[in-house]
KOLNUFI-34500 format. One record per residue (C-alpha): x, y, z. Coordinates in steps of 0.2 Angstrom, whole numbers, plus 5000, padded with zeros to 4 digits. Example, Ala and Ser with C-alpha at 12.3 -4.5 7.8 and 13.67 -1.06 7.14 Angstrom:
<martors>
(martor (5062 4978 5039)) (martor (5068 4995 5036)) 
</martors>
This chain:
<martors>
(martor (4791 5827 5633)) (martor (4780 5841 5633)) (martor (4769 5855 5627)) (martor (4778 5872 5620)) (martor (4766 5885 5628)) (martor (4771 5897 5611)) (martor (4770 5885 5597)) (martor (4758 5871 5602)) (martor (4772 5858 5597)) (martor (4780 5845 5607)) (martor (4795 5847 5614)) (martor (4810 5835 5619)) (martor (4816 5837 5637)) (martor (4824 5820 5637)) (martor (4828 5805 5627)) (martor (4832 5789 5632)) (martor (4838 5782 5617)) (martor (4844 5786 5602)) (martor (4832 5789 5589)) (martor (4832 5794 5567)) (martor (4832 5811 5566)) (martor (4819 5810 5555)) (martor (4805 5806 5569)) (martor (4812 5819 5581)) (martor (4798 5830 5589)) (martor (4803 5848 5590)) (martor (4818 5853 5604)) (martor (4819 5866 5614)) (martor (4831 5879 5615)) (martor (4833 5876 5635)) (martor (4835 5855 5634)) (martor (4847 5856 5619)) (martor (4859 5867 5629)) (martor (4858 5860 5645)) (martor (4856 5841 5644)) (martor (4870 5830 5635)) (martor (4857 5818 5629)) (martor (4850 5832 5620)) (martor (4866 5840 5614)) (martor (4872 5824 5606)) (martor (4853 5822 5598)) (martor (4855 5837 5589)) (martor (4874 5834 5584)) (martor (4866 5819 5576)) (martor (4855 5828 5567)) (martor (4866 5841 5560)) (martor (4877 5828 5555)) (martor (4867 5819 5548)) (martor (4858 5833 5538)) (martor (4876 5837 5532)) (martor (4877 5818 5527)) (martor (4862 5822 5513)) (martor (4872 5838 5508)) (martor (4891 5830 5506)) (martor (4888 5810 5504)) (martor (4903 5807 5498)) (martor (4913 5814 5516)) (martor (4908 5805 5534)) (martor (4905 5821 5543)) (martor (4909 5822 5563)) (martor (4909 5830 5578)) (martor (4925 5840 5575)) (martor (4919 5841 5557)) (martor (4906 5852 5562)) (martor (4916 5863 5576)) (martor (4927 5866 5561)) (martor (4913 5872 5549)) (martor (4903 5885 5564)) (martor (4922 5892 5567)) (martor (4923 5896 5547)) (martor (4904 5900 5548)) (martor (4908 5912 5564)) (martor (4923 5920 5555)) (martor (4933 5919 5571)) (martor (4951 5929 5575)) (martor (4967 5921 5576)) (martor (4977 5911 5564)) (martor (4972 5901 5552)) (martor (4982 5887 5555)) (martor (4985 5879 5574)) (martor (5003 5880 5578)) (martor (5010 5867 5591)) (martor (5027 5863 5594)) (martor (5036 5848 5584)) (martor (5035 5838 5600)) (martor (5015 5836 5596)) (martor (5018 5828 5580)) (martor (5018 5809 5582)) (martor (5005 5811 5592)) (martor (4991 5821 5579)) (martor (5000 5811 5564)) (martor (4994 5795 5574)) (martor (4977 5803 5576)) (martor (4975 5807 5556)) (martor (4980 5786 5553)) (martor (4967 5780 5563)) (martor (4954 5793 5556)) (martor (4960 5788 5539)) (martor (4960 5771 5543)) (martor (4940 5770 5551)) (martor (4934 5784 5539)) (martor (4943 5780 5522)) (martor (4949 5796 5521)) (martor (4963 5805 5516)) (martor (4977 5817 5523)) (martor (4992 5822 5518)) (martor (5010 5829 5525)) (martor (5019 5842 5518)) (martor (5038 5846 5524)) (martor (5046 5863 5520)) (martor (5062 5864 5518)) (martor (5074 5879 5524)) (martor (5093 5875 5522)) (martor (5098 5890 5514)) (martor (5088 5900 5526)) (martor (5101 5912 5538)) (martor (5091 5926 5542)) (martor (5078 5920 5552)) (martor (5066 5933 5548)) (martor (5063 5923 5534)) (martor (5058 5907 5546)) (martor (5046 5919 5554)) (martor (5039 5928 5539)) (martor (5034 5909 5532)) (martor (5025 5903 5547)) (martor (5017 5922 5547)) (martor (5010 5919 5528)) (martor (5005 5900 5532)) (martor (4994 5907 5546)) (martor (4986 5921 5537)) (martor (4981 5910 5522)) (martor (4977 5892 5527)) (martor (4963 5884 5533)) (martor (4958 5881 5551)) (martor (4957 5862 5550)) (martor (4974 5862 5545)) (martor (4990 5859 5559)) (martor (5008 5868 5557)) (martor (5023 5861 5568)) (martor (5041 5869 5569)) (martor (5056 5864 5569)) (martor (5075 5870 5565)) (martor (5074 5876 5548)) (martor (5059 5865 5544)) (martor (5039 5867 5545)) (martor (5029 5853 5543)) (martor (5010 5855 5539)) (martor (4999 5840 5543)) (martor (4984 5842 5532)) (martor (4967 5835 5536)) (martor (4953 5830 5520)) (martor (4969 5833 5508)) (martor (4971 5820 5495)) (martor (4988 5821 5484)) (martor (4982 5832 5470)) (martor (4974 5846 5483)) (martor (4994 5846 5491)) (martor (5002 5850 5474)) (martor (4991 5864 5471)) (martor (4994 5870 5491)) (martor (5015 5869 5485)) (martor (5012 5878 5470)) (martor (5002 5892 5481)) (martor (5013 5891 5495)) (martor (5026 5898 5481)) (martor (5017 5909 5474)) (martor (5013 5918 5493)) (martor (5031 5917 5493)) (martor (5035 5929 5477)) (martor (5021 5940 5482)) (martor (5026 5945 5500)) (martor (5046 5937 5502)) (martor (5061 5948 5497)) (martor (5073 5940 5496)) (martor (5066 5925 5491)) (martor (5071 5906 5500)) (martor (5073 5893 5494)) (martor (5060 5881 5499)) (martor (5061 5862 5497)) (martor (5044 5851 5496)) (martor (5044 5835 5503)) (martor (5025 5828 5500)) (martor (5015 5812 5508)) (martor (4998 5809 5506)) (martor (4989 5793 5516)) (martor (4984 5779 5512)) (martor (4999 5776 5503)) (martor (5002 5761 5492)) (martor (5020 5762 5492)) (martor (5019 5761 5511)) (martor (5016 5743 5520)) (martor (5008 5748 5538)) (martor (5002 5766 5543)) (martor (5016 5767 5554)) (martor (5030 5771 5541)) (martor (5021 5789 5539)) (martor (5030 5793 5554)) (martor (5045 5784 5550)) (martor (5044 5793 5533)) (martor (5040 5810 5539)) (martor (5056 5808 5554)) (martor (5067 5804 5541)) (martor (5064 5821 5531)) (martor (5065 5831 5548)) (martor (5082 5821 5551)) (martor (5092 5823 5531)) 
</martors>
C-alpha cells in the first residue's frame, strides 16, 4: 500500500486477502486494471453496493457485465442467437443458477407450423432481436424458436407472449400463427430440475 502523490490517500496495490468493502482504502486506477486481486476486490465492491440497491436479487459477475453492456448502449442484437445444439447445455446452466441463487427463469417455445414462407421465420427472429433484452438467449430450430430467459418469473413471460403478439401485428403482414408453449423454473409440478429439458424436447419434438 502506498501513498497517492495527487490526493494524499492510500492507495491499494495488493491484497492478500479478502476484505469488507467497507474498510477498503482508496484503489488506484493502475492496480485495479492490472492485478486480478485487485479486479476481483472491486467486482466485490460493486456487487456488493448493488446488493444495498436490489436486496431482493443476488447480484453477480455476469450480472454486472450485463448491466455496463445496457449502461454502454452497445450495437448488435439484443438477444444472443446460438444454434439449437447449445441448448441443453445453457438450460443446465440456468437450473443450477436457479437452484444456488433461488431464482427464477423461464422458457418460452414459439411455434411455427403454418409458417411456409420463410421469410416469416426470418422476420421473427429479426423483431425478437431488435426488441429483447441482452440477458436473454434465442435458439433456432425448424419452425421453432425457443427463448431461454434469465431473471423471468411466470408472470413477466405472459406479459413477454402478449408483446411478442403485439410486435407481430405491428410489423408482420401476413400475420402467423404462433403457438406459446410456456415454463418457468422452479416448477412445482416438476419433480427434479432435469425434466425442464425433458419438457422443453418434448415441445421441439410434437
Amino acid at each position: 500500500m502506498g501513498k497517492d502523490p495527487t490526493s494524499g490517500s492510500s492507495t491499494i496495490t495488493s491484497l492478500t486477502k479478502k476484505r469488507d468493502p467497507a474498510d477498503h482504502p482508496l484503489m488506484s486506477y493502475t492496480a485495479v486494471t492490472s492485478h486480478q486481486s485487485m479486479a476481483e476486490a472491486f467486482l466485490e465492491e460493486l456487487i456488493s453496493l448493488g446488493q444495498k440497491i436490489m436486496p431482493d436479487h443476488v447480484l453477480t459477475i455476469t450480472d454486472v457485465l450485463s448491466i455496463c453492456k445496457v449502461a454502454l448502449k452497445q450495437g448488435g442484437p439484443g438477444v444472443v442467437v446460438l444454434e439449437g445444439r447449445h441448448l441443453r447445455g445453457r438450460i443446465s446452466e440456468q437450473l443450477s443458477r436457479a437452484d444456488r441463487y433461488k431464482e427464477s427463469f423461464s422458457v418460452l417455445v414459439l411455434q411455427f407450423d403454418n409458417a411456409d414462407d420463410g421469410n416469416v421465420y426470418d422476420s421473427m427472429v429479426d423483431t425478437l432481436c431488435e426488441r429483447m433484452r441482452k440477458t436473454d438467449l434465442l435458439f433456432l430450430f425448424r419452425s421453432r424458436i425457443v427463448l431461454v430467459l434469465p431473471h423471468t418469473e411466470a408472470h413477466a413471460c405472459i406479459a413477454l407472449q402478449k408483446r411478442i403478439l403485439s410486435l407481430v401485428d405491428d410489423a408482420m403482414n401476413p400475420k402467423p400463427e404462433i403457438g406459446f408453449h410456456a415454463l418457468t423454473y422452479p416448477n412445482p409440478d416438476l419433480s427434479r430440475s432435469m425434466k425442464v429439458l425433458d419438457w422443453v424436447e418434448d415441445r421441439l419434438r410434437h
